[in-house]
N, C-alpha and C positions, 0 to 999 in steps of 0.2 A: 504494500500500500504506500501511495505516494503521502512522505511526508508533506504537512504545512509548512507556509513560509513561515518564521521565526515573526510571532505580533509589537511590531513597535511603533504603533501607533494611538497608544491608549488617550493622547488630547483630544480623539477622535472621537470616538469611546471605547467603554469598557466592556470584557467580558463578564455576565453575568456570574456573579461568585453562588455557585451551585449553593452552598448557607442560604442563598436570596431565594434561588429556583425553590427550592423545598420550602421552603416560606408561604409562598406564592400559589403551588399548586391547588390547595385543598379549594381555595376563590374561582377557582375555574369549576370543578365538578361536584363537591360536596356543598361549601359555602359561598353560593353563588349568588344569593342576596343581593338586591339594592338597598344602601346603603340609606337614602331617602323612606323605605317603607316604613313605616313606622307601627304599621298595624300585628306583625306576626316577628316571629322567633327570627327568620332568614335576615331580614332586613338589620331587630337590634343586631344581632350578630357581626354581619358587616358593618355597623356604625360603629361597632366598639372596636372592633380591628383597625376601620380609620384612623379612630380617634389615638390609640395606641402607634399606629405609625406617625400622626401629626407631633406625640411627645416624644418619640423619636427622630424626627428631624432637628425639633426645637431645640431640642438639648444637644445635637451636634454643632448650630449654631449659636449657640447661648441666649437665647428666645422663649418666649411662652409660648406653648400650643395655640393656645389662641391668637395668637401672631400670622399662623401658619396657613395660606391659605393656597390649597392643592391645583396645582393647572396641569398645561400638558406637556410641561419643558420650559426651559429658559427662555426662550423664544417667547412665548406666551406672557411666561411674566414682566418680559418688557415692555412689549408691547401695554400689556395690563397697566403698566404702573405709568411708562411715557406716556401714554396715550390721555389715561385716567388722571394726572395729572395735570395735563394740557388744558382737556374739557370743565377740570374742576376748576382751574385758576386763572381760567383764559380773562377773566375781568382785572386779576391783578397783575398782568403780565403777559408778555408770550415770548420770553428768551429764556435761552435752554446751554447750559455749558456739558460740555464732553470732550474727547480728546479723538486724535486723528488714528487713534491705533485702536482703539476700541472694535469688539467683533460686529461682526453685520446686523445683529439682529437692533442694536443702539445705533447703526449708523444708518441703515436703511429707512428706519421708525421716524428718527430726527429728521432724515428725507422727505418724511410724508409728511412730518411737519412744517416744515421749511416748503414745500408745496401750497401746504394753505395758512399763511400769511407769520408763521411763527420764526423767530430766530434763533440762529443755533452757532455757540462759537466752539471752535475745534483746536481746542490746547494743541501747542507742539509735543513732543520728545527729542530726546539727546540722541546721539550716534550707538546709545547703548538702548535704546527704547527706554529711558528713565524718563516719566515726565518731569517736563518743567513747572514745578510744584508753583515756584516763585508769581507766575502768568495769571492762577489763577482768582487768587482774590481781587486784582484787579480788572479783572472780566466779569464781576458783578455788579450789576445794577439794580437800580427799583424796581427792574420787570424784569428780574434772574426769577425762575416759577422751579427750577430743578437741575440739581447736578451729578451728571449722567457719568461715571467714572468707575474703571471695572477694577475687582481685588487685584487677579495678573494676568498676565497677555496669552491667550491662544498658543501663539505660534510662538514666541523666545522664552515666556517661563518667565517674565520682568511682575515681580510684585510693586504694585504704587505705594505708596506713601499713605495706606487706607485712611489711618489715626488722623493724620495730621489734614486731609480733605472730610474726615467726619468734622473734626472741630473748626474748622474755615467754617463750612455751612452752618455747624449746628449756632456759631455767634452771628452769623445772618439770617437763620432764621429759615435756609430753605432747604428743603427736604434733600437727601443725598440715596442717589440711588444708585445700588454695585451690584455687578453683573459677576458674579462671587462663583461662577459656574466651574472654574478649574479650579479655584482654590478649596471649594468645601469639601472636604473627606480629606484631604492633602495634607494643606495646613490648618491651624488652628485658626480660625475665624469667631468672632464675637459681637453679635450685632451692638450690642449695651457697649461694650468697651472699644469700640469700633468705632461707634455714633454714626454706623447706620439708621437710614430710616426707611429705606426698602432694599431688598436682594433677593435676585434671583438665582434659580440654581436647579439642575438638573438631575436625574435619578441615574441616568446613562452614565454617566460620567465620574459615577464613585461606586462601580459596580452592582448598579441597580438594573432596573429595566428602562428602554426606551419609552417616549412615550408618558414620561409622568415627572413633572419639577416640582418649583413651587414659590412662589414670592412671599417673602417673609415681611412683614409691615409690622415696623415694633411701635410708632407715632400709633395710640388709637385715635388721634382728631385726625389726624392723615389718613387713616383706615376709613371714618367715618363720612368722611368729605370724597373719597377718590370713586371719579364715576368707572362702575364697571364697563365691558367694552363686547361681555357677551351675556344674553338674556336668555330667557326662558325657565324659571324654575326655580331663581332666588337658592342655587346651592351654594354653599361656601360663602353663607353672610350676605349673601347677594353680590359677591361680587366678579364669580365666577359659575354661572348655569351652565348646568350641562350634569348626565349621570357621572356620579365618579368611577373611575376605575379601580374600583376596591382592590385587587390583585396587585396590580403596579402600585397602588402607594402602600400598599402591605409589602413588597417587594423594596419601594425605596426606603420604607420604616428600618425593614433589616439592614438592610446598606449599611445608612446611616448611623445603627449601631454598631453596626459592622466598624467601621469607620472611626467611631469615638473610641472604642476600645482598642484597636491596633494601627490606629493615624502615623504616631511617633514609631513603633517599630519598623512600621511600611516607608516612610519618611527617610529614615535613616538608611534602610538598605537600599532605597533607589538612589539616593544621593551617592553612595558607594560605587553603585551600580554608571552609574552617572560620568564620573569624576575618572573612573576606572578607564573607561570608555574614550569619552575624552580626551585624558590621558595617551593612551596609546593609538589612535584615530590620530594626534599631532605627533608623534614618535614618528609614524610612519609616512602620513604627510606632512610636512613642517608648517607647509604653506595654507593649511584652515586654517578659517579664522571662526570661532564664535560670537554668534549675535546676542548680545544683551548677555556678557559675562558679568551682571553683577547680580543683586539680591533678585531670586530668582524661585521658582518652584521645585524641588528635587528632584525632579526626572524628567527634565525638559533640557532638550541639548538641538540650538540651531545653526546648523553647520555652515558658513561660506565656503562651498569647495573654489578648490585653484583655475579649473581646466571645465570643458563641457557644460551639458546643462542639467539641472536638475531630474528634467523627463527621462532623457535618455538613460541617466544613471541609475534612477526607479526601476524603468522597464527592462534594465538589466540584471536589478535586484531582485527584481520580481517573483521567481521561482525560490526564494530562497528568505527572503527579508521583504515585509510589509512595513513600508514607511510614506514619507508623504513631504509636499512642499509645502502645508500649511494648511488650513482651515479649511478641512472639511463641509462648512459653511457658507462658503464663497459662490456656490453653483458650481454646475457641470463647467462653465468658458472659463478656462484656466488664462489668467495674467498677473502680471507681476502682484506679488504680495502688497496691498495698500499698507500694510504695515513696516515689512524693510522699507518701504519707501519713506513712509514718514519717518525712520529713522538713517534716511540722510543717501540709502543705497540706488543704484542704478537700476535700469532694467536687466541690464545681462548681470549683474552681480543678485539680484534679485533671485535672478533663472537659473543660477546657480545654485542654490539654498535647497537644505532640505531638514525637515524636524523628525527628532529623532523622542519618540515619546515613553518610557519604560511603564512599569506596572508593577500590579502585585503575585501576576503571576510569569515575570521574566526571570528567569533560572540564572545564575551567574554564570555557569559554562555560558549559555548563549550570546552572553558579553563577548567572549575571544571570536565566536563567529563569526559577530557582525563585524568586527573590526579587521577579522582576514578580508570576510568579504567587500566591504568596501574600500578597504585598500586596494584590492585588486580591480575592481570596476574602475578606481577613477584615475590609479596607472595605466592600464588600460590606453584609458582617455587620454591621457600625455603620450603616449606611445603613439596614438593615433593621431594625435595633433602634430 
């Protein structure tokens, strides 16, 4: 049987940690309940399994369950929280601050904002992807309505300066919302000591299932004020209609215990994993470089190769290593990364790049694999040039 390629592309997602799978089953055939019934045994059954994964998220983020409000992805909750904050405060403003690296689902939103009649200003970053903290307090004014600012980057692993943009906003007074989707299960995040006031975050992406996040809203006058953006059914406070997916958020509940109980062990060994890598990936070519080597996620490594382009070194890798040029998020029309670019790179240096993402289930031999293997692809590639 043909082996798989070696998985390193966990910023992608994750695979489900079988702990989750077994979770999850009994919501498909035995307790199959809507969680909304309220009249028979099925129904309480699924609301109380909810509610127990709801205080299992909270408490990975340091939040109250009632904080917690279930959607279908991080996608959603932005959307939820940008949007619902637009239509709630469009009388006291309609400017919007974010930065230029942030993932699509914040810049696209801000898009559609900026479409009908709202403004939106888009922090730089450094040649390391650091934002330029210093830009933004002077990019508020009396119609700032929300600042759109993610925990760490997609594609480099670059963490912001969360703390220090909670407290900017929380002394102006406007709601601060982070797109916390790579960072929760990783590292330690805490909405209270954070001074968030919304985050979203995904179940895929800390070994949960597809298909199920959640926007955390710790502000209750921000909860109570934010128009919802999908109706029919008053679930989730009203601010999210639609049946829930009992399975999947019973599925992301484990996760996220999953997660709070073995963060710091996982943490530690990918950073190893990581650093190892890296390490000998410049041994053998001198000439990478990494994008955003500073405070970073621990298993997030973006390569500038020397030679060639990113594609072709994939589709060579292909049969052997599952890797990737960056955000999975972008669409199927691949072009230069809008994020190396706003940290200062070219197109062909761009096209060069590739992210290299670890996990909790990459084997430490498979470390020395990848680093034969892509050494040799991208000699190779100097050989050919």
């Amino acid at each position: 049987m043909k082996r798989q390629p070696i998985y390193l592309d966990y910023n992608a997602t994750t695979p489900c940690d079988p702990r989750v799978v077994n979770a999850m089953l009994p919501y498909f055939t035995q307790q199959y309940g809507n969680a909304a019934s309220a009249d028979h045994g099925y129904g309480w059954y699924a609301r109380e399994a909810v509610e127990d994964a709801r205080e299992q998220v909270a408490r990975l983020v340091g939040a109250r369950a009632n904080q917690v409000v279930f959607t279908s992805g991080a996608t959603e909750s932005i959307n939820l929280a940008l949007k619902g904050i637009a239509e709630a405060r469009a009388g006291q403003g309609k400017h919007i601050i974010t930065c230029k690296t942030e993932h699509k689902a914040v810049l696209d939103t801000c898009a559609y904002l900026e479409r009908r009649g709202y403004r939106v200003t888009y922090l730089d970053v450094d040649r390391q992807g650091r934002l330029l903290l210093e830009a933004l307090e002077p990019s508020i004014g009396e119609d700032t309505i929300c600042i759109a600012l993610m925990y760490a980057n997609n594609e480099t692993g670059v963490i912001h300066p969360v703390r220090a943009i909670g407290a900017i906003a929380r002394n102006h007074g406007i709601p601060f919302l982070c797109d916390a989707t790579q960072a929760v299960g990783k590292i330690p995040v805490h909405v209270a000591a954070d001074a968030i006031d919304l985050l979203a975050c995904s179940a895929h992406k800390l070994y949960g299932p597809k298909g199920v996040g959640a926007l955390v809203i710790h502000d209750p006058k921000l909860r109570a004020t934010l128009s919802p953006q999908q109706h029919g059914g008053n679930h989730e406070g009203g601010l999210r209609s639609g049946t829930l997916n009992t399975a999947g958020i019973v599925g992301f509940g484990k996760a996220a215990e999953l997660c709070y109980s073995q963060m710091a062990t996982d943490a530690e060994r990918m950073e190893q994993f990581r650093d190892r890598l890296e390490h000998d990936v410049l041994k053998n070519i001198p000439d990478v470089i990494i994008n955003g080597k500073i405070e970073r996620l621990p298993h997030v490594s973006n390569l500038l190769l020397p030679h060639g382009n990113a594609e072709h070194v994939l589709l060579a890798l292909s049969p052997y290593l599952a890797l990737s040029r960056g955000s999975a998020c972008s669409g199927l029309v691949q072009r230069p990364s809008h994020v190396l670019k706003a940290m200062g790179l070219d197109d062909a240096e761009a096209d060069r790049t590739i992210r290299i993402s670890l996990g909790r289930f990459t084997h430490s031999e498979e470390i020395d694999e990848v680093v034969d293997r892509l050494t040799q692809v991208v000699l190779a590639t100097v050989l050919a040039n």
